[in-house]
LUMVOSE-147537 format. One record per residue (C-alpha): residue number from 1; residue in three letters; x, y, z. Coordinates in steps of 0.25 Angstrom, whole numbers, plus 2048, in hexadecimal, padded with zeros to 3 digits. Example, Ala and Ser with C-alpha at 12.3 -4.5 7.8 and 13.67 -1.06 7.14 Angstrom:
BEGIN
+-----+------+-----+-----+-----+
|  nr | rest |   x |   y |   z |
+-----+------+-----+-----+-----+
|   1 |  ALA | 831 | 7EE | 81F |
|   2 |  SER | 837 | 7FC | 81D |
+-----+------+-----+-----+-----+
***
This chain:
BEGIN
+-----+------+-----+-----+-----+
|  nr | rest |   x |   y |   z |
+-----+------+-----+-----+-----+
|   1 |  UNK | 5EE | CC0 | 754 |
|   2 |  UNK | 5ED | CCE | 75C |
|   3 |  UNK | 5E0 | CD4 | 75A |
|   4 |  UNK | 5E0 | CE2 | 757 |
|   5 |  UNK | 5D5 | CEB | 756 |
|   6 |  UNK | 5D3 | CF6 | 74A |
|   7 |  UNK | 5D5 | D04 | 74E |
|   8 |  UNK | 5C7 | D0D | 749 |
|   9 |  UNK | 5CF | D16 | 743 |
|  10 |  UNK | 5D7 | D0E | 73A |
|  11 |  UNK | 5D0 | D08 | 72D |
|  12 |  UNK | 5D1 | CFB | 729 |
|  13 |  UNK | 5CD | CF6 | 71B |
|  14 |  UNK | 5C2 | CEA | 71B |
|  15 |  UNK | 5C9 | CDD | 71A |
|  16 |  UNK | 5BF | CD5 | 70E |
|  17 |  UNK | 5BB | CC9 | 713 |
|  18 |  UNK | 5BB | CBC | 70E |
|  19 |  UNK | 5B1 | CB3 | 712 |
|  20 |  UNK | 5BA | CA6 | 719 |
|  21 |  UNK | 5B3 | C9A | 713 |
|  22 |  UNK | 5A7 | C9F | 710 |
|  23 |  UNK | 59C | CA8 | 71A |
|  24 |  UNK | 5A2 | C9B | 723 |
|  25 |  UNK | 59E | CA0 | 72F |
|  26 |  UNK | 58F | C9D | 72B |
|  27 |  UNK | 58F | C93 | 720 |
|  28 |  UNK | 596 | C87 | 71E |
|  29 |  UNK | 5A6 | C8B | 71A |
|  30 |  UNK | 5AA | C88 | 70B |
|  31 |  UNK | 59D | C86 | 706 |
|  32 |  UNK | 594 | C8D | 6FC |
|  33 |  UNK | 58C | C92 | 708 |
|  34 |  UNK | 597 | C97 | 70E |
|  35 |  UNK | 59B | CA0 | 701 |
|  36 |  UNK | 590 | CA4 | 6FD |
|  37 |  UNK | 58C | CA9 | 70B |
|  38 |  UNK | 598 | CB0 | 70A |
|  39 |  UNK | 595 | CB7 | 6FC |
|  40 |  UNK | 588 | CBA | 702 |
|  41 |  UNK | 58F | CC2 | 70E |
|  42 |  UNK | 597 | CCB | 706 |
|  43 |  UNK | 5A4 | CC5 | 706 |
|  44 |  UNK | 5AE | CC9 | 6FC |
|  45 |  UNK | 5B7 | CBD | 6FD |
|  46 |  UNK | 5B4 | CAF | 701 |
|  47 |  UNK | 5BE | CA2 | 705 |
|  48 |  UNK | 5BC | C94 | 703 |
|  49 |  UNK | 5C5 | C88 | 705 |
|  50 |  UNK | 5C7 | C7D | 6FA |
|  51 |  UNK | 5CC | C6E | 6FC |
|  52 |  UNK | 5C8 | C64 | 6F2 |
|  53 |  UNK | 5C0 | C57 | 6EF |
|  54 |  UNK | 5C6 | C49 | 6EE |
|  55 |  UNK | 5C0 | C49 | 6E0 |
|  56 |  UNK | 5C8 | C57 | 6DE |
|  57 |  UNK | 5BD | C62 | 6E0 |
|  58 |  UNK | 5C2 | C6E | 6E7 |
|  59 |  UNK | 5B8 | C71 | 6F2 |
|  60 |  UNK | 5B6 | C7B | 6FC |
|  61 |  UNK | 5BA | C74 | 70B |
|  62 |  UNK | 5C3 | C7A | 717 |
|  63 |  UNK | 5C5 | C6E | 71C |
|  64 |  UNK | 5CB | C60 | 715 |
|  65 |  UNK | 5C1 | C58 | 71E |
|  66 |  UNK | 5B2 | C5B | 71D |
|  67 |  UNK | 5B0 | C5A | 72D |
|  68 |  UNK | 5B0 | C67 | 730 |
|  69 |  UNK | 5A6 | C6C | 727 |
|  70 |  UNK | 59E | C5F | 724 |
|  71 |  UNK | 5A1 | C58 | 72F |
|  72 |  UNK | 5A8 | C4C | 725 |
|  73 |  UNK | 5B6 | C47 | 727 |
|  74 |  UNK | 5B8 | C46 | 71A |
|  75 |  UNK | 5C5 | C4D | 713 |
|  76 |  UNK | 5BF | C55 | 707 |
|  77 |  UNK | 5CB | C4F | 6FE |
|  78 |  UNK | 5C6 | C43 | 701 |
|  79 |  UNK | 5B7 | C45 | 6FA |
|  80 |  UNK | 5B1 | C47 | 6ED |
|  81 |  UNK | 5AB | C53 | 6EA |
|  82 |  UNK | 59D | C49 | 6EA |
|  83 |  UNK | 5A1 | C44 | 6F9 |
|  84 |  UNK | 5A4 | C52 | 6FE |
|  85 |  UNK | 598 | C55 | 6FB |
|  86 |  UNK | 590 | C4C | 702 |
|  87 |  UNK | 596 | C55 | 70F |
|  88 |  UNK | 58F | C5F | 714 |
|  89 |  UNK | 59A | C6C | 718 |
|  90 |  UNK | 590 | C73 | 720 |
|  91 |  UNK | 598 | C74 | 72D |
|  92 |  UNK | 58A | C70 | 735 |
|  93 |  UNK | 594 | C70 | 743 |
|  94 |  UNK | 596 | C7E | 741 |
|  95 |  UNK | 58A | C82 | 739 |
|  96 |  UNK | 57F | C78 | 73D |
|  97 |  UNK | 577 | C74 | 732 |
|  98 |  UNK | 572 | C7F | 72A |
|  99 |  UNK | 57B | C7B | 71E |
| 100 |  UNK | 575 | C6D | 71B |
| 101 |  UNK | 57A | C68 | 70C |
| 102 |  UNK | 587 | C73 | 70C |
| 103 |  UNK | 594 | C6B | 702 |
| 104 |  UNK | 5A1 | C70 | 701 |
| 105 |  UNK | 59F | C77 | 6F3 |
| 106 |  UNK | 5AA | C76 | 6E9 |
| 107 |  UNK | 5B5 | C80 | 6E6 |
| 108 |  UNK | 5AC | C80 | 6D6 |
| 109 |  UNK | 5A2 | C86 | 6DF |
| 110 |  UNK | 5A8 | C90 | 6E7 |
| 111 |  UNK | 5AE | C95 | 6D9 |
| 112 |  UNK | 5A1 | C97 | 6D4 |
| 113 |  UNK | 59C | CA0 | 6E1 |
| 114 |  UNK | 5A9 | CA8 | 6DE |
| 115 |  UNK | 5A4 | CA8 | 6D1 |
| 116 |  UNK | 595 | CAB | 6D4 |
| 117 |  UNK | 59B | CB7 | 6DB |
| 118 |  UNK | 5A3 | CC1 | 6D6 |
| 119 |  UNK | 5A4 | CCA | 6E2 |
| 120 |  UNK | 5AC | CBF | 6EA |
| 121 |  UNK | 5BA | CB9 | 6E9 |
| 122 |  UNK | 5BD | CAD | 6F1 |
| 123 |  UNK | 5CA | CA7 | 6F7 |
| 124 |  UNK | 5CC | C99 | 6F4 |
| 125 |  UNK | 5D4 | C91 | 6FF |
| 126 |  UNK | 5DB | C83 | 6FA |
| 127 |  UNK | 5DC | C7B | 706 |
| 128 |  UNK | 5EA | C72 | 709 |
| 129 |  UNK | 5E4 | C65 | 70B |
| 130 |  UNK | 5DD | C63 | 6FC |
| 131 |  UNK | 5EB | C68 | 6F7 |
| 132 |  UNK | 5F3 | C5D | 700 |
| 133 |  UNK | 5E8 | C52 | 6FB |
| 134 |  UNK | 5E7 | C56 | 6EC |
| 135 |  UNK | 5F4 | C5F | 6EB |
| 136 |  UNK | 5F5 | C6F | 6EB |
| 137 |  UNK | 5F6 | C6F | 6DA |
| 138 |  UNK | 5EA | C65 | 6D8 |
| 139 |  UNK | 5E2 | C6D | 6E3 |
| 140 |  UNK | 5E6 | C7C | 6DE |
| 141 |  UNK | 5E4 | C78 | 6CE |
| 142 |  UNK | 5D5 | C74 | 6D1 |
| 143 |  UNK | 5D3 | C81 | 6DA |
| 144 |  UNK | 5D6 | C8A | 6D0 |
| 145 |  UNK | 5D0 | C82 | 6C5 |
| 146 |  UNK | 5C1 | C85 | 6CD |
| 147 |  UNK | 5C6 | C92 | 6D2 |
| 148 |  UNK | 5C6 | C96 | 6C0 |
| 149 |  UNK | 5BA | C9C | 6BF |
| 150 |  UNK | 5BB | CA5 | 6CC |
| 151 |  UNK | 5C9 | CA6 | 6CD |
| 152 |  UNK | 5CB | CB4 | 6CB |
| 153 |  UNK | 5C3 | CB6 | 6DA |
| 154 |  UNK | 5C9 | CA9 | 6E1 |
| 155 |  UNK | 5D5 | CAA | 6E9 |
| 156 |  UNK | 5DD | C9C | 6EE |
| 157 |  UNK | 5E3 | C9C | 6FA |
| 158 |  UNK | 5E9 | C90 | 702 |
| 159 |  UNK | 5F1 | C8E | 70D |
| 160 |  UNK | 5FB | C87 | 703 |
| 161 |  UNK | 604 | C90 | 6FC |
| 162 |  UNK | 607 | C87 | 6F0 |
| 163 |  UNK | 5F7 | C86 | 6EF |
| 164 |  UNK | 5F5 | C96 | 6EC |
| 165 |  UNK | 603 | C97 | 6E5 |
| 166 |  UNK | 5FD | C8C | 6DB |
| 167 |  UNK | 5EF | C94 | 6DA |
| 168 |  UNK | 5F6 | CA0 | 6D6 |
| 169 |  UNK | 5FE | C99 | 6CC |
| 170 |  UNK | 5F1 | C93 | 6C7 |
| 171 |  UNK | 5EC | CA1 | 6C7 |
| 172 |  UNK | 5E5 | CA3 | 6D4 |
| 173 |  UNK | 5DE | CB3 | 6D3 |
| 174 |  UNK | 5E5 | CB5 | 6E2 |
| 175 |  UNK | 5EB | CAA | 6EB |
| 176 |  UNK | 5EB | CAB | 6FB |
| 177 |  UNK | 5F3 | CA3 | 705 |
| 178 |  UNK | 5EE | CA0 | 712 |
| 179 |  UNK | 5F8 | CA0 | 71E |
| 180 |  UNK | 5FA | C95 | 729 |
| 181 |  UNK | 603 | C9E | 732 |
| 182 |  UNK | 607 | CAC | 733 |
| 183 |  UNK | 616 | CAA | 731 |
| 184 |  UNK | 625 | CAE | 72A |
| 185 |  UNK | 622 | CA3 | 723 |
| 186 |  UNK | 614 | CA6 | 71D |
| 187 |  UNK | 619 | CB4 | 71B |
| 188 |  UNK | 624 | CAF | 712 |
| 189 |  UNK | 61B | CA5 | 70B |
| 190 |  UNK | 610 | CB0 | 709 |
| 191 |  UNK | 61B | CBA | 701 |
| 192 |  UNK | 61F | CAC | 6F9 |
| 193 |  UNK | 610 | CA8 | 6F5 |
| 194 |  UNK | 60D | CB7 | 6F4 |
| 195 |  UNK | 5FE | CB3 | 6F4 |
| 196 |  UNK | 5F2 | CBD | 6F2 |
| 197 |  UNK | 5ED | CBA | 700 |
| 198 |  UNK | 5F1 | CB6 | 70D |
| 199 |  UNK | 5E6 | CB0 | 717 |
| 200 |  UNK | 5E9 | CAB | 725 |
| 201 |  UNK | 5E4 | CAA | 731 |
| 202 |  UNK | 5E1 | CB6 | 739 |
| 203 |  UNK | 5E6 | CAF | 746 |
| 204 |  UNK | 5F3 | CAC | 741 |
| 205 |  UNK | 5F6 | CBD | 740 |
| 206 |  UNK | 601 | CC1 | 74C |
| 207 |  UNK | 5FE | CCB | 755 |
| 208 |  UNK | 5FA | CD9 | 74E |
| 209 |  UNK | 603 | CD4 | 742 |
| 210 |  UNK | 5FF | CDC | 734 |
| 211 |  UNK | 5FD | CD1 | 728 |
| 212 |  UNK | 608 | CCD | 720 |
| 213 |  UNK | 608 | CD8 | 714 |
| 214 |  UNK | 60A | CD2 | 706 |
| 215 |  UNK | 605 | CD1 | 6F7 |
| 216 |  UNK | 5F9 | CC8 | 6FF |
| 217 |  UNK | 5EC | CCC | 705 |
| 218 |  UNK | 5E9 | CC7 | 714 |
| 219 |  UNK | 5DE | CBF | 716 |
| 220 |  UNK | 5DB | CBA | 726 |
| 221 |  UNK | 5D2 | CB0 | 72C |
| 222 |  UNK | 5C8 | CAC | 732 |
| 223 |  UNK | 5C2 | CBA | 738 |
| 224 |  UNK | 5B5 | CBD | 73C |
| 225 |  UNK | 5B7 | CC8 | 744 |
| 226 |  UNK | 5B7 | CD8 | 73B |
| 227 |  UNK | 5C1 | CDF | 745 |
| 228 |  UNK | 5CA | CD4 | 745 |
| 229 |  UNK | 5C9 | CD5 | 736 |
| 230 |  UNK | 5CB | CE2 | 735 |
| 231 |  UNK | 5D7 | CE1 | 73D |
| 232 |  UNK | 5DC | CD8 | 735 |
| 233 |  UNK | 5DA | CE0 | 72A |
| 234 |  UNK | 5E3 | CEB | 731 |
| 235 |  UNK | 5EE | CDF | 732 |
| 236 |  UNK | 5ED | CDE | 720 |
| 237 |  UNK | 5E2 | CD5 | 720 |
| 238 |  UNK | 5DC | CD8 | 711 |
| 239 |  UNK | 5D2 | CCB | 713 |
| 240 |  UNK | 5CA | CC5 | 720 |
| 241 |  UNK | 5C4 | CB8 | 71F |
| 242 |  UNK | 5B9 | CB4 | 727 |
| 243 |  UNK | 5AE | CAA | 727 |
| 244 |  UNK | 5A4 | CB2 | 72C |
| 245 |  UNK | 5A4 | CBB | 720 |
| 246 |  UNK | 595 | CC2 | 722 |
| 247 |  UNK | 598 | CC5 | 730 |
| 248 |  UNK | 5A5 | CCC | 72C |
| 249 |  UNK | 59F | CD4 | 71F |
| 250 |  UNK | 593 | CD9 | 728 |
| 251 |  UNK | 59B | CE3 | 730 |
| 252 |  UNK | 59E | CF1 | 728 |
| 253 |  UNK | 5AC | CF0 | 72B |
| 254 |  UNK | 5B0 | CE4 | 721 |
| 255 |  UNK | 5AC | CE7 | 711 |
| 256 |  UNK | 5AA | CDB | 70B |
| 257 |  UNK | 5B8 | CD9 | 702 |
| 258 |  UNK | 5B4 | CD8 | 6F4 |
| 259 |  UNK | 5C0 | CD5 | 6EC |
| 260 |  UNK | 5CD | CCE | 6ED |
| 261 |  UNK | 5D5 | CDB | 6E8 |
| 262 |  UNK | 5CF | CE5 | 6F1 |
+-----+------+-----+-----+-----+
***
């Protein structure tokens, strides 16, 4: 993507930000930490991603294998809630190890922060590979089923259309798709799925190209940079997500976002 720079006389409106799972920049991503880190911050929104337990227990893991994060081959679909937790996420190749004893907490407990929170919304990604082990219907039902008590203030987003189609019929409060390309096609499925949000990849944008417009709210990824996010904002960008939420909400420039209908 070109990068383009803001002219000073033009005024942008503040992207809100969403914390991308978790203050992830400092804290072991999709973890309590993580969120609670985020909260502490200031952010408005935050992201996590849900796969689920062997024993079916949505959890909160990127990845289908533990490697990346706890340093376990292990596939997550594969494990018992018990078993999971005898890994430690706690990223120590990345972080070192300042976050001895950190588990991958469970979609129950994530809710309950939400809950614990009021001023927060959080969007809640489903990740394909649960849904290819356990089926998209099995998957969805039991995520909206924890999402109850916080439903209101949890969004589901997927990269699988059928997913956030189901959440919607199952009475998901919003529903967000996340693009794999920046294409006619995606541009065709987007008007179909007519979903609350769009995410995608920053890098995917062409040139100076302006954001799709539609009945949908863009959300780009990953940024850590405010001009760059201000450009974007200049390009229809409504949500930034980043995992280095703190450093982001401490320049002026960026209000924290408090509320998913601003």
């Amino acid at each position: 993507m070109t990068r383009l720079t803001v002219p000073k006389n033009v005024r942008v409106r503040p992207p809100a930000l969403i914390a991308h799972r978790g203050y992830a920049l400092r804290y072991p991503e999709n973890t309590l930490e993580s969120l609670r880190a985020a909260v502490r911050a200031g952010a408005g929104y935050i992201e996590f991603d849900v796969q689920m337990t062997a024993d079916g227990v949505p959890v909160l893991l990127h990845d289908a294998d533990l490697w990346r994060t706890g340093q376990d081959e292990r596939v997550v679909m594969d494990l018992t809630l018990d078993q999971l937790w005898e890994v430690e996420v706690t990223e120590t190749r990345r972080l070192g190890p300042r976050f001895f004893g950190v588990q991958a907490p469970t979609l129950d407990d994530a809710v309950a922060l939400v809950r614990e929170h009021r001023e927060i919304a959080a969007f809640v990604e489903i990740k394909r590979e649960s849904m290819r082990r356990f089926g998209v219907e099995t998957i969805v039902d039991k995520v909206m089923e924890t999402l109850a008590p916080a439903r209101d203030r949890c969004f589901v987003i997927s990269l699988d259309p059928e997913a956030i189609a189901l959440a919607r019929a199952r009475g998901a409060a919003a529903i967000g798709w996340v693009l794999s390309e920046w294409s006619e096609a995606a541009l065709q499925e987007a008007k179909r799925i007519q979903p609350d949000y769009l995410f995608g990849n920053y890098r995917m944008i062409p040139g100076d190209a302006q954001l799709w417009s539609g009945p949908w709210r863009w959300a780009l990824y990953e940024i850590v940079d405010v001009d760059l996010a201000l450009e974007l904002a200049t390009r229809g960008a409504r949500f930034i997500e980043t995992m280095a939420i703190a450093e982001m909400l401490a320049d002026r420039r960026l209000a924290p976002g408090r509320r998913a209908d601003d």
